[in-house]
Residue, then its C-alpha position, 0 to 999 in steps of 0.5 A: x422291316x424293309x424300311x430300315x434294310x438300306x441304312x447300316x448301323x449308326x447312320x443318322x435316321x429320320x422315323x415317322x411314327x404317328x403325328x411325330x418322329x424321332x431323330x437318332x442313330x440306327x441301332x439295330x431291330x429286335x423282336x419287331x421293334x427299330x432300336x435308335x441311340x441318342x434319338x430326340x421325339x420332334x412334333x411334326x412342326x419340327x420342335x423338339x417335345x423332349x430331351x435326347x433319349x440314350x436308346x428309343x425303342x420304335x415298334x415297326x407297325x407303328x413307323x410310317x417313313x425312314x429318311x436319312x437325317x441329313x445336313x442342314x443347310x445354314x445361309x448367311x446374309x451374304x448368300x440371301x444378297 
């Protein structure tokens, strides 16, 4: 649960579980389980495996990292040049 100490609710997280992880906003934990609002499951190769999900529930045993989820960096032609 120490994990998820340093994110306040509604911060934009990144859950590792298994050979996945889900992407959503911090919800809280209760009972030993990691809540997520609008979270999506990607496969490790970062493709999406099903649509975004009002509330995810994660069981804490089976997290294996938490990282921000944070903005992507998006290049256009000119700064490839």
């Amino acid at each position: 649960m120490m994990l998820f100490c340093p994110y306040p609710l509604g911060t934009r997280l990144v859950v590792g579980v298994d050979a996945s992880f889900w992407i959503g906003h911090f919800a809280g934990i209760q009972n030993g389980v990691a809540i997520l609002r609008n979270a999506q499951l990607f496969a490790n190769p970062g493709k999406p495996v099903d649509g975004i999900r009002p509330a995810v529930r994660i069981p804490i045993y089976k997290v294996n990292f938490v990282a921000l989820d944070g903005p992507k960096e998006e290049k256009d032609d000119k700064d490839q040049k």
